[in-house]
N, C-alpha and C positions, 0 to 999 in steps of 0.2 A: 474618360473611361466609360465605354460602353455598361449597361447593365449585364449584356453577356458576360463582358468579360469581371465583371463586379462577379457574378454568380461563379466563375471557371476559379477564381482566385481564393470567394470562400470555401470552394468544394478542394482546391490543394491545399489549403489550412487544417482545414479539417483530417483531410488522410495523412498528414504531416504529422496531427498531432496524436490522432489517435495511435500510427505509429511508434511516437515517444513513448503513450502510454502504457503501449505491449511492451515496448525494450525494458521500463524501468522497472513491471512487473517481473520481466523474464531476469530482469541482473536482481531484484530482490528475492526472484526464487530459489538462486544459489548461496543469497545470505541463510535464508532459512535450513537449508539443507547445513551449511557450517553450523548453526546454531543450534540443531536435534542432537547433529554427534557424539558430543557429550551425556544427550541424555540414553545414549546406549552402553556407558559403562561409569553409573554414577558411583559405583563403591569405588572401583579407582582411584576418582578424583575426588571421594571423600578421605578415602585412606591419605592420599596426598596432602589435603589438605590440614588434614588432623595433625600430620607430621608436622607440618608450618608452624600450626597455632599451638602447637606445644609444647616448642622452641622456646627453651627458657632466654637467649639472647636475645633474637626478635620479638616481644612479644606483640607489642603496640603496632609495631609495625607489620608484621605479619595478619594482623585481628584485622586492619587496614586493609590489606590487600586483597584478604579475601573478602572483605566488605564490595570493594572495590570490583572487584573480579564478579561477585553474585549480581551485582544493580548495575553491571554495564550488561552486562547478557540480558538480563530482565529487560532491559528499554530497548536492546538491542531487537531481542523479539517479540514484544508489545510491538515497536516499529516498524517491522517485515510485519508482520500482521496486518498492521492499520494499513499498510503499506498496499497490502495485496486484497486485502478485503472491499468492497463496495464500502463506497459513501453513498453519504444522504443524496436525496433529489440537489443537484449543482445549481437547478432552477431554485431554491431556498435561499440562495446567497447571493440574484443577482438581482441591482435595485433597477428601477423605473417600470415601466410601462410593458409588459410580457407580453409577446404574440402568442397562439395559442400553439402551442407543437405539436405540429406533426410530421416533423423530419426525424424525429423519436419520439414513438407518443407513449411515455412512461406509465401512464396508467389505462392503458387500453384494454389491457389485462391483468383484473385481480386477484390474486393466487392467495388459497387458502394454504395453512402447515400440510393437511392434510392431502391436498392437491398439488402439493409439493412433494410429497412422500411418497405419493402412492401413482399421482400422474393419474388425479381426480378432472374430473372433465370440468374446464372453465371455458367460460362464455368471455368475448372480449364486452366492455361497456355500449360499445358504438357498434351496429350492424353495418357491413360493407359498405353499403350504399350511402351510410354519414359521413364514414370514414373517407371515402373518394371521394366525395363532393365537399371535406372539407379541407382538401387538398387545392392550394390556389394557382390558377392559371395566372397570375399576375405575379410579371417578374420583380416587380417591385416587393411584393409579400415574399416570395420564396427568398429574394436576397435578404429581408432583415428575418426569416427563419433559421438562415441557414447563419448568420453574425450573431444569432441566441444561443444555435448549436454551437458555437466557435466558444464562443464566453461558457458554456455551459462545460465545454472540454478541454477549455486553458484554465478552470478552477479545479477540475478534476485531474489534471496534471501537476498545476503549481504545488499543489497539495501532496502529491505522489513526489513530487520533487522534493520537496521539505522534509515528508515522511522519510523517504530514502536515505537524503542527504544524514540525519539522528543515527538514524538503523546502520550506517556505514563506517559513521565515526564511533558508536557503539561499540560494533564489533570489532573495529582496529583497536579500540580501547583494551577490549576484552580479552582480546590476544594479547596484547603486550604485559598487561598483566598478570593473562595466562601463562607468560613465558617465563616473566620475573619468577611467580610463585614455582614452575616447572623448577627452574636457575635452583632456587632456595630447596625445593626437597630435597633433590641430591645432596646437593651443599649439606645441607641437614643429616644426611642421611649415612652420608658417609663419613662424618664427621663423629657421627657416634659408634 
């Protein structure tokens, strides 16, 4: 294997993966969406709830379920969150020997709160002229910059991948015992 083709194979890794990283963003942005719903008609689903847990035949098990029903949604959307929110530097978790990056140079610019808000004028660290010349014409360096960027974006996926994978089963949780409890108010309800 050529270096070319060394470097053609990191650079479709790369848009492969950052790829993955948009889908599993975009499929956990529709978990979050299922997960607000609820908070737009909480008396509802307190009123329902109240019905549950004060079923004198259920009792244990109804306290249960709505237990059950509160701390799946809770991690469900903790998890979309972590999910969707930026991680740390990916460069923090990967061991040996760093090149320096500049196929994303993360801290090239450092943003205050306030330059953040307001779109306060920030300087990069590095003037032009460091920054291009610290870009290497040796294909040898660009191939293990772009195999740091590769590790840097398969930690920040595996990670999205795990997040997701909690966040999914969460919310499948959360539903089915959404449905139980839904089953039991009626039942409940009509019963009295």
């Amino acid at each position: 294997m050529t270096m070319d083709d060394k470097n053609k194979f990191l650079y479709a890794s790369l848009a492969d993966l950052q790829s993955s990283i948009r889908a599993i963003d975009t499929k956990v942005s529709y978990l979050l969406i299922i997960l607000i719903i609820p908070l737009t008609t909480p008396g509802k689903i307190y009123n329902s709830i109240e019905v549950v847990i004060k079923s004198e035949t259920l009792e244990l098990l109804s306290v249960c379920l709505v237990v059950l029903f509160i701390v799946s949604w809770i991690l469900g959307f903790w998890c979309v969150l972590r999910t969707i929110i930026a991680i740390d530097n990916p460069k923090n978790h990967i061991s040996g020997e760093l090149p320096k990056s500049t196929f994303y140079p993360a801290n090239l610019f450092k943003h205050t709160i306030l330059g953040v808000l307001f779109n306060k004028k920030t300087i990069s660290s590095l003037d032009y002229g460091e920054y291009y010349d610290s870009i290497s014409e040796d294909k040898n360096e660009i191939a293990k910059q772009l195999s740091f960027e590769q590790m840097k974006i398969m930690y920040i996926l595996s990670l999205k991948c795990e997040r997701s994978k909690i966040a999914y089963y969460s919310v499948i949780f959360w539903i089915a015992i959404g449905g139980v409890l839904w089953f039991l108010y009626f039942f409940l309800k009509n019963a009295n």
